[in-house]
C-alpha positions in Angstrom: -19.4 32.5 -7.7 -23.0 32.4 -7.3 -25.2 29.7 -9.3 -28.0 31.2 -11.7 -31.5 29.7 -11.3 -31.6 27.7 -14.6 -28.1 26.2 -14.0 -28.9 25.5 -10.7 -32.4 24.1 -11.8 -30.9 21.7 -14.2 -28.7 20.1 -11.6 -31.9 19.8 -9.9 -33.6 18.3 -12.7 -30.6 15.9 -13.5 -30.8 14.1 -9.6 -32.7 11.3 -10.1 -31.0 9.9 -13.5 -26.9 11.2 -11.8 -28.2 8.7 -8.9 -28.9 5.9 -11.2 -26.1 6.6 -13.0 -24.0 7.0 -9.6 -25.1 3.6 -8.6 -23.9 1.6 -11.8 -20.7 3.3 -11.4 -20.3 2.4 -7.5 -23.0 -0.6 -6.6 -23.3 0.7 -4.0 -25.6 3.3 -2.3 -23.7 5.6 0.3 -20.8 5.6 -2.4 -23.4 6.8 -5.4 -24.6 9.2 -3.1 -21.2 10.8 -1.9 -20.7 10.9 -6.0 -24.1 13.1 -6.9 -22.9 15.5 -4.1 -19.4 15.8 -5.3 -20.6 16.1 -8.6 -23.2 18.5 -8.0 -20.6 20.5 -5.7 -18.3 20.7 -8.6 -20.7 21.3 -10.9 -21.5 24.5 -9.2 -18.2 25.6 -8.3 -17.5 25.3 -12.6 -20.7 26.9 -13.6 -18.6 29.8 -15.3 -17.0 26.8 -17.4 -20.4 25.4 -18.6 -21.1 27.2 -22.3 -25.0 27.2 -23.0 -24.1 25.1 -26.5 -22.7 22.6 -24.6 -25.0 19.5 -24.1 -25.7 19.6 -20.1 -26.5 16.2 -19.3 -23.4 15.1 -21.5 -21.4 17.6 -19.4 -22.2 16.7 -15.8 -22.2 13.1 -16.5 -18.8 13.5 -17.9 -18.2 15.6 -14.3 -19.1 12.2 -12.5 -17.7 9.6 -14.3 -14.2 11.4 -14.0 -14.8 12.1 -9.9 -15.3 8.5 -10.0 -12.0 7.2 -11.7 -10.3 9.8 -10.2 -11.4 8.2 -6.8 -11.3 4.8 -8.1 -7.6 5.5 -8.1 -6.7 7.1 -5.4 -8.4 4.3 -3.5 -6.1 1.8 -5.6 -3.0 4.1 -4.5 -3.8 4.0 -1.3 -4.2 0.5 -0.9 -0.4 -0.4 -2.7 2.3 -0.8 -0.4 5.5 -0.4 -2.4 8.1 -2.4 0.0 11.4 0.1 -0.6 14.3 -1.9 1.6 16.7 -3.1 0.1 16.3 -7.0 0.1 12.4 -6.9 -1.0 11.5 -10.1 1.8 8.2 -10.1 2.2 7.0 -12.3 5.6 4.4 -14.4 6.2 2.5 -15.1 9.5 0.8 -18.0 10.1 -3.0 -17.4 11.2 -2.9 -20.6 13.7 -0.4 -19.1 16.0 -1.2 -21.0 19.2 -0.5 -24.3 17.2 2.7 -22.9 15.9 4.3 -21.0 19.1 5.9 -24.0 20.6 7.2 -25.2 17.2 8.8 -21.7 16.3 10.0 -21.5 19.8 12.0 -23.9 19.1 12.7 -22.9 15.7 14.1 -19.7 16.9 16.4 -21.3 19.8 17.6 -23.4 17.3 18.6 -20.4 14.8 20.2 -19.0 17.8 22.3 -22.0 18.4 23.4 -21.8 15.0 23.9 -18.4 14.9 25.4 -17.9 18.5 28.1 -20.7 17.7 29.9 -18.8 14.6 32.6 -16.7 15.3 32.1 -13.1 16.6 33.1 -11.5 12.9 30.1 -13.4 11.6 27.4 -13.5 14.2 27.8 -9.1 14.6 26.9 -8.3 11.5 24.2 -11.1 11.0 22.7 -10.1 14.2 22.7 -6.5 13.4 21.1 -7.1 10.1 18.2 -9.5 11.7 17.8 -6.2 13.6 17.2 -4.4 10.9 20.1 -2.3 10.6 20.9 -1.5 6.5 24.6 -3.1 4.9 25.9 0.4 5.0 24.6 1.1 8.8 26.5 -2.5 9.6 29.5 -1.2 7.5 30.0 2.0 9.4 29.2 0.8 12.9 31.8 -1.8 12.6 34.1 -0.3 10.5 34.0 -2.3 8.0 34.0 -2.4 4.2 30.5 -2.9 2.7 31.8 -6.1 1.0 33.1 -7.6 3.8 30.3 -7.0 5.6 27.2 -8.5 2.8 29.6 -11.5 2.6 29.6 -11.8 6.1 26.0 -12.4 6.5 25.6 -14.4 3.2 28.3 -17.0 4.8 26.0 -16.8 8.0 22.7 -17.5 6.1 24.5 -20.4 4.0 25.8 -22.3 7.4 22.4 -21.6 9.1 20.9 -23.0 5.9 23.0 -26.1 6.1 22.6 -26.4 9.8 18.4 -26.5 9.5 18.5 -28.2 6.3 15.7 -31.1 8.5 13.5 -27.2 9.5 12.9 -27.2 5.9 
């Protein structure tokens, strides 16, 4: 639909104080004015909304400040990572990595020491669940009953536990 002159001329009108108005909402000044133009495009695109008893200003600074939660949270939305598996571990890396690399080197030969010297009804499912296969996946690869197989690789986290209790 196309804009009539005095709606169109009170968006004009309005700039200057939606800038100010844009900046106390974002601090900062490329974000304020991405905010005037998405409130002034919407705006215009609900001019047939706008009824002439309606205080203006009131109305398209209520335009704004809802583009600007509404962004405000889909920029929170897209910065959450939900972790969905099933064990919820969350891993840390160590910034210094040079310094560490010969430590977890040995770290890791160690683990597979441990884990290499169970028996194979042990070290099969542990492995396959370090690879990040699911209980289930482990289950129905080896034929195996779900519980068998979570007990499995709790036995094989206890005895590595008890084997690196000095990694600690």
């Amino acid at each position: 639909m196309k804009a009539t002159a005095t709606f169109t001329q009170n968006i004009l009108s309005m700039q200057n104080e939606l800038r100010s108005f844009a900046m106390k909402l974002t601090c900062d000044y490329e974000d304020a004015n991405d905010l005037l133009q998405d409130t002034t495009l919407k705006a215009l695109d609900n001019e047939d909304k706008y009824e002439q008893e309606t205080n203006f200003k009131g109305w398209i600074y209520t335009i704004m400040r809802n583009i600007f939660i509404n962004n405000y949270r889909k920029n929170l939305r897209d910065q959450t990572f939900v972790d969905k598996t099933d064990n919820q571990y969350f891993l840390n890396s160590s910034s210094d990595l040079a310094v560490d690399s010969m430590e977890s080197a040995y770290d890791v030969k160690e683990m597979n020491r441990v884990v290499n010297s169970m028996p194979k009804e042990y070290r099969i499912p542990f492995s396959m669940f370090v690879a990040g296969f699911k209980y289930r996946e482990i289950s129905d690869k080896l034929n195996l009953p779900i519980g068998t197989v979570k007990s499995r690789i709790f036995f094989t986290r206890q005895k590595l536990q008890t084997a690196l209790k000095d990694f600690r």
